[in-house]
C-alpha positions, 0 to 999 in steps of 0.5 A, a space after each residue: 500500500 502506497 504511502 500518502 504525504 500530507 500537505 501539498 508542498 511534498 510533492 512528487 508522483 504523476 501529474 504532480 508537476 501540473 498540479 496547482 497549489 492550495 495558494 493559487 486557489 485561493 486568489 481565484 477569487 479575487 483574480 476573477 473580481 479583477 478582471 471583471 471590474 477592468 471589463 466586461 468578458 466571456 469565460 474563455 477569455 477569463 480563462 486565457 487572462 487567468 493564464 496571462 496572470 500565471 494561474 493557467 493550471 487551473 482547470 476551467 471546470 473549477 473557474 466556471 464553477 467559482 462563477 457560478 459560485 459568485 453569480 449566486 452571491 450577485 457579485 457578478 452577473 451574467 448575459 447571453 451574448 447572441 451577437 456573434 456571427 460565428 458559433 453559439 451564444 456566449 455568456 458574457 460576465 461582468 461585476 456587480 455593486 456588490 461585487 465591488 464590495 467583495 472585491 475591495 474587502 478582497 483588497 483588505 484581505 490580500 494586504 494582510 496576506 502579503 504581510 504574512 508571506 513577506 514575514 514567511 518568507 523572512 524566516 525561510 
């Protein structure tokens, strides 16, 4: 029976090099609100400026999902757009009020949260 290791960190098996960290996760969220605050955008362009950003090994399931997740909290909203001339419709998001709400307790949140990786990485 193999041995499992706790915690993300250890590493190593299969599929291990394209795995994202717990970190990368947690700032979906905020990434997401960012984006959207700059412009309105489809996922698939969500999905290539989270790329951009240097958190492309997430899968797009769990960014749909986290949309979704933020739609039911009416941080963003979301519309058909039916004015393309090639392939289906696309939803467009974009933020909300209380989107911009979220996000600027985001803004709170991650300032403390590069207090506590600058004391970290001090004491590496």
């Amino acid at each position: 029976m193999p041995r499992h290791r706790r915690g993300w960190a250890m590493g190593g098996g299969p599929g291990y090099a394209d795995r994202h960290s717990p970190l990368t996760v947690s700032m979906l969220e905020p990434a997401l609100l960012i984006l959207l605050k700059e412009r309105p955008r489809h996922g698939y362009t969500l999905l290539a400026d989270l790329d951009a950003l240097g958190m492309g090994s997430l899968h797009p399931s769990v960014v749909y999902r986290t949309l979704r997740d933020m739609e039911g909290l009416e941080w963003i909203q979301s519309d058909w757009d039916t004015d393309q001339t090639q392939g289906p419709p696309r939803r467009t998001y974009h933020l909300t009020a209380q989107g911009e709400e979220a996000l600027q307790s985001w803004k709170q949140e991650l300032g403390k949260t590069e207090a506590l990786i600058r004391q970290l990485l001090q004491k590496i």
